[in-house]
C-alpha positions as CSV (number, residue, x, y, z in Angstrom):
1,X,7.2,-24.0,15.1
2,X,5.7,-20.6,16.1
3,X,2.6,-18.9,15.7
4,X,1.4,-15.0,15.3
5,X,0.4,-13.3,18.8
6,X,0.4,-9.5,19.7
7,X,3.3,-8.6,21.6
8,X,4.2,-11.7,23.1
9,X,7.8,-13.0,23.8
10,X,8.8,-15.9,22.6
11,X,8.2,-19.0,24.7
12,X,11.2,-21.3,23.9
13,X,11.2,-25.4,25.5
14,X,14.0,-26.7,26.5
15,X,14.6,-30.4,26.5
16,X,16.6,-33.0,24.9
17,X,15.4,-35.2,21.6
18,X,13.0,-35.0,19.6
19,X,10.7,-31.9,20.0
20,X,7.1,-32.5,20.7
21,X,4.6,-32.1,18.0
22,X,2.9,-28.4,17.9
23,X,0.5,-26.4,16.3
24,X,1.1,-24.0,13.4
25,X,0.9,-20.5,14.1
26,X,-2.5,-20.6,12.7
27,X,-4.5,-22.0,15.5
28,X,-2.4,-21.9,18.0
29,X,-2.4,-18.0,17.9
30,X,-6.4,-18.4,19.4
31,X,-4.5,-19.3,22.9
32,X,-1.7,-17.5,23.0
33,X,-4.2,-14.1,21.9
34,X,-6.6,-15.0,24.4
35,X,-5.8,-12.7,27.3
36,X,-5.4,-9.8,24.9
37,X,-8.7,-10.4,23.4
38,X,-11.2,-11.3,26.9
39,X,-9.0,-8.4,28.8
40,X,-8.0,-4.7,27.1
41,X,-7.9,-3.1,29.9
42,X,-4.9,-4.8,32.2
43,X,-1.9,-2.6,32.2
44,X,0.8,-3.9,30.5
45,X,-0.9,-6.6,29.4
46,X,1.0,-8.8,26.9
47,X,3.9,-6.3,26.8
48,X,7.7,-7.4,27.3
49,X,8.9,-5.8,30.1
50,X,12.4,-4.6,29.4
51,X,15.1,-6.3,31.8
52,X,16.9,-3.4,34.4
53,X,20.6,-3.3,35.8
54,X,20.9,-2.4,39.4
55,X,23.2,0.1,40.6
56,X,25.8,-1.2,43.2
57,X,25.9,0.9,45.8
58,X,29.2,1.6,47.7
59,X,29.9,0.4,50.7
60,X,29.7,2.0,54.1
61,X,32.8,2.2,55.8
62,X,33.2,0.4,58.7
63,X,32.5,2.4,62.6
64,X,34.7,2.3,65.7
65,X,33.0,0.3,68.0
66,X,31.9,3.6,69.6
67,X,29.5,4.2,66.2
68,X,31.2,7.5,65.8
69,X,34.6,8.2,63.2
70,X,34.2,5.6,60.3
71,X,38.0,3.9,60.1
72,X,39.8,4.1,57.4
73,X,40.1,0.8,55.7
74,X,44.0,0.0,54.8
75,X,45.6,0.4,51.1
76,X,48.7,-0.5,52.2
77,X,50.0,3.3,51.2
78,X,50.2,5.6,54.2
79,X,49.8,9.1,52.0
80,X,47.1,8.3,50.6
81,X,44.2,6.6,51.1
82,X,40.0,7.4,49.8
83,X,37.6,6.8,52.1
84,X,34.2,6.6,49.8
85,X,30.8,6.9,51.6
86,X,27.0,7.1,50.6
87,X,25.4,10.3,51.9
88,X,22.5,9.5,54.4
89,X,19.5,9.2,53.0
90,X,19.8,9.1,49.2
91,X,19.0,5.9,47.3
92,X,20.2,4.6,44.3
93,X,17.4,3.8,42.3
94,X,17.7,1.0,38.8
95,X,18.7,1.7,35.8
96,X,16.6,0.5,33.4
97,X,17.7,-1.3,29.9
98,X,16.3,0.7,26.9
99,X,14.5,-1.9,24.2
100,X,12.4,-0.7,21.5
101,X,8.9,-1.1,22.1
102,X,5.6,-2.0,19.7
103,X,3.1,0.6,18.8
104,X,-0.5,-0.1,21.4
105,X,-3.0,0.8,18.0
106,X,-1.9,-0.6,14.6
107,X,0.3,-4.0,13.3
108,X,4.1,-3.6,13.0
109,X,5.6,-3.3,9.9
110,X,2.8,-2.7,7.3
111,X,4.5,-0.6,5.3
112,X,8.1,-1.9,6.3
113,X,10.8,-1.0,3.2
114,X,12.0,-4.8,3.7
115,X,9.4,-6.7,1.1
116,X,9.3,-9.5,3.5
117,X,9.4,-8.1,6.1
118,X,6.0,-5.9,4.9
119,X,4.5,-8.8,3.7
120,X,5.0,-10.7,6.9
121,X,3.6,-8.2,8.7
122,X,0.3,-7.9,6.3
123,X,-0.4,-12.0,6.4
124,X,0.0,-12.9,10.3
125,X,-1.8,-9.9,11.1
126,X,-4.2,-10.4,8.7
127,X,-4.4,-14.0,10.5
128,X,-4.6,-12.7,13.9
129,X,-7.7,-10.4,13.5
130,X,-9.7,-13.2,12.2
131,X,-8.4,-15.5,14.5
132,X,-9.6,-13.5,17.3
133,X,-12.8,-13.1,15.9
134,X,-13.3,-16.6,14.9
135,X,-12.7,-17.1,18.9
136,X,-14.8,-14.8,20.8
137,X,-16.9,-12.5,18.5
138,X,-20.7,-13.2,19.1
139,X,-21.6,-14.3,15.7
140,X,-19.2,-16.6,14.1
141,X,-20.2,-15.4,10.5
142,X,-18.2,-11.8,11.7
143,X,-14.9,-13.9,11.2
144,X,-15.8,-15.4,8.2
145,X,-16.8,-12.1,6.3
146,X,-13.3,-10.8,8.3
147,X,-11.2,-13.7,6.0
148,X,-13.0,-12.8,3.1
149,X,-12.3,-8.4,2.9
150,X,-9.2,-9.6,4.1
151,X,-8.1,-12.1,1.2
152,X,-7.2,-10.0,-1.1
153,X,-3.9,-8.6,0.8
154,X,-3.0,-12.3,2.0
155,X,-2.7,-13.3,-1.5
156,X,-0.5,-10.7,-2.4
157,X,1.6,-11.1,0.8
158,X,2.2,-14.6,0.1
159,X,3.1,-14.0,-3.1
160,X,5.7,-11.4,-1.7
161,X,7.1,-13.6,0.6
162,X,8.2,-16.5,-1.7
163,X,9.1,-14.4,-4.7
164,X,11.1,-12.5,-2.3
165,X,12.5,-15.2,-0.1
166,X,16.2,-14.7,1.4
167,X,18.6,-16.2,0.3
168,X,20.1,-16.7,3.7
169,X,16.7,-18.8,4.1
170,X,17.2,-20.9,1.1
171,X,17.6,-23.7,2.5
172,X,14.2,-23.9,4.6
173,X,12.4,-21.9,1.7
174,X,10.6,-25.0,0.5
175,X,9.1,-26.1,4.2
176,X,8.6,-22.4,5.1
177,X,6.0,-22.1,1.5
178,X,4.3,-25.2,2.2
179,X,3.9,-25.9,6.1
180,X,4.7,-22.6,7.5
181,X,2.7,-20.0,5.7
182,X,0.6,-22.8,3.5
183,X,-1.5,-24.1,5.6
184,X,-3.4,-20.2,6.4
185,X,-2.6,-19.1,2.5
186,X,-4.7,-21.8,1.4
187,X,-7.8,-21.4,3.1
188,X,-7.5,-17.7,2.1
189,X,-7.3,-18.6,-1.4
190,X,-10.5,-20.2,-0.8
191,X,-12.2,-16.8,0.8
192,X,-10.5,-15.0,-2.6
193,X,-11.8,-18.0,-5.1
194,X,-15.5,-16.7,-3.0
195,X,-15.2,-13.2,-3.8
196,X,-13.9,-13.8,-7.7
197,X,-17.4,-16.0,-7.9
198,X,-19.3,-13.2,-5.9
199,X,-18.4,-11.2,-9.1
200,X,-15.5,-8.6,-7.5
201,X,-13.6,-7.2,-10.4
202,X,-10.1,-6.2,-9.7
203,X,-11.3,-2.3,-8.8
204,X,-13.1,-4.3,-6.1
205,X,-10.2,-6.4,-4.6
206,X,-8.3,-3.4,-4.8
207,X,-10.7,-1.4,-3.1
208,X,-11.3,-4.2,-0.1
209,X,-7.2,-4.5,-0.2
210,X,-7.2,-0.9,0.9
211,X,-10.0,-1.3,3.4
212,X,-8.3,-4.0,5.1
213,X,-4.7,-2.0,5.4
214,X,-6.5,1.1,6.8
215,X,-8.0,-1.3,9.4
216,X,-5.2,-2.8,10.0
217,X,-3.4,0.3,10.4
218,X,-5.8,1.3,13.3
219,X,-6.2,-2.5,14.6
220,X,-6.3,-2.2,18.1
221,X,-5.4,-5.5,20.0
222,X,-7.9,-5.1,22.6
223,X,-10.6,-5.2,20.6
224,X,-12.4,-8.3,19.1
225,X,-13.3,-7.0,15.8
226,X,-11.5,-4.2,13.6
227,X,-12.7,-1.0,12.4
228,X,-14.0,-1.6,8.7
229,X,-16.3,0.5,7.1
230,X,-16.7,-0.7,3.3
231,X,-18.9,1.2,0.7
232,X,-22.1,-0.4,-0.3
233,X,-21.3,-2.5,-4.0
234,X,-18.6,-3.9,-1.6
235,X,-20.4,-5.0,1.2
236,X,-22.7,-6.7,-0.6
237,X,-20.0,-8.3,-2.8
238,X,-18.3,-9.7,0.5
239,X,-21.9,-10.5,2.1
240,X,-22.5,-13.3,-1.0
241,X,-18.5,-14.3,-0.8
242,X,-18.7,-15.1,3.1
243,X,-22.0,-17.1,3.0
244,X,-20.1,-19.2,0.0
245,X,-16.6,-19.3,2.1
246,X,-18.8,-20.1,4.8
247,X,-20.2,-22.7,4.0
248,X,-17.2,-24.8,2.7
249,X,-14.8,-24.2,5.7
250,X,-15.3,-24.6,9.4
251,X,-13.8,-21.8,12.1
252,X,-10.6,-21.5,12.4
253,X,-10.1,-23.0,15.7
254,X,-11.3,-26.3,14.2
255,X,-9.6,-26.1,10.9
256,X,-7.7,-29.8,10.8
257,X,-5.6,-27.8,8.1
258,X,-3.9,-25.9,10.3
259,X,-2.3,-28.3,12.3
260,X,1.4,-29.4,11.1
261,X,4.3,-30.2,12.7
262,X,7.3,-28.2,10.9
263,X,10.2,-26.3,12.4
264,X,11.6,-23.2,10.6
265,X,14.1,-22.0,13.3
266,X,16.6,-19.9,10.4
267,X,13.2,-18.3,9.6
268,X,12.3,-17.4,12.9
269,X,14.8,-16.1,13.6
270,X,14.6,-13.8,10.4
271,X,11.5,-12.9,11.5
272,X,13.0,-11.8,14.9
273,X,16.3,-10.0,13.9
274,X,15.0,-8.2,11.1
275,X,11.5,-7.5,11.0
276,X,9.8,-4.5,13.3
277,X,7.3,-6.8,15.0
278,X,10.8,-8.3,16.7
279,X,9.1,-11.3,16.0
280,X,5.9,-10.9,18.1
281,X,3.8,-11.9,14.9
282,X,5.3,-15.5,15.1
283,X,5.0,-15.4,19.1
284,X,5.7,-19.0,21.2
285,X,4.9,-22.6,20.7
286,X,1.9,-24.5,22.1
287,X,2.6,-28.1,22.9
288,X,0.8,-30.9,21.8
């Protein structure tokens, strides 16, 4: 099972048997995001560093014993034989292997053509900003009130992914609905079921939908919390929502409904081939 991270490769264990029991990308994503989160300013931090090819050199012919007229090494053709040699002082640097690299400011595949693909992109990033907030933001309401503006476009992702689900996937659709993206759709439901009760119309969801694109548009993963600037009637809307969803769920690093043990490796892989994250959203697995 993976989980969402920013730009992290995947972190495959091998072994024989039976795998060991891990988390679901839900709170596992709070370690793997850590470094990201408590350090924006390492270079290259988090970032897959393409593999190079070195470039042989030629050899040097061999001297006389003397050190001065290189000999001619033997082809076995007296007329004609190449003698190749690397000009002194001139080194071959690496050539490195071109791979296509993730955007530093914004999640991957927002507004991707592939439906799920884009919704992907919209729920586990959606996760991951509240997931680093619910980790290492000052005031743990600030996550809270992030799961709430944010519930809207989770809802609506979900419901993109399964009514658009591969058909190449069929066969892990069922385990992929319910232990894969359940366990985080659920609780969001809750943070929607919050903002319904708070009174939010559907010109309001819309309107906090579209708040919570544009900041995840600009999401910068070195930052704890996003850039979200909502209008007044919808601040106070999410302000009554968050002390409700507050109050009936604990942070997400000790939500018990997060943990599952479930292995979607057809769907990973999806996630990897196809989508424009390259499957950095589902990142590695943390063992139990």
């Amino acid at each position: 099972m993976s989980h969402p991270s920013v730009r992290h490769p995947y972190d495959r264990h091998g072994g024989s048997g039976r795998r060991p029991a891990v988390r679901t990308f839900a709170i596992a994503a709070v370690l793997a995001l850590t470094a990201i989160a408590c350090s924006s300013d390492d270079d290259g931090a988090g970032v897959t560093t393409a593999p190079t090819t070195e470039t042989p050199m030629t050899e040097a012919p061999a001297t006389d014993p003397d050190g001065t007229d290189p000999v001619e090494p033997d082809t076995g053709d007296d007329d004609t034989t190449t003698v190749v040699t690397e000009a002194p002082g001139i080194e071959i640097d690496e050539v490195p292997v071109t791979e296509p690299t993730l955007p530093e400011i914004g999640v991957p595949g927002l507004d991707d053509e592939d439906v799920v693909c884009r919704a992907w992109s919209r729920f586990a990033g959606s996760f991951q900003v509240a997931a680093v907030a619910a980790s290492f933001a000052d005031d743990p309401i600030e996550a809270a009130r992030l799961e709430v503006v944010a519930s809207p476009v989770v809802a609506a992702a979900v419901d993109d992914m399964i009514d658009n689900w591969p058909d190449a996937l069929a066969d892990e659709a069922e385990v992929a609905a319910d232990g894969f993206i359940g366990p985080y759709a659920r609780r969001s439901a809750r943070a929607l079921d919050a903002l319904v009760a708070a009174g939010a119309d559907d010109d309001a969801l819309d309107g906090l939908a579209a708040a919570w694109l544009a900041a995840l548009a600009v999401r910068d993963p070195g930052e704890i919390l996003p850039e979200l600037d909502l209008p007044d009637d919808l601040a106070r809307l999410v302000e009554v929502a968050t002390d409700d969803f507050d109050a009936q769920v604990v942070p997400i690093p000790s939500d018990p409904s997060l943990v599952t043990d479930v292995e979607v490796p057809a769907t990973e892989s999806f996630l990897f081939e196809t989508c424009p994250d390259r499957g950095t959203l589902a990142g590695g697995e943390i063992v139990e």
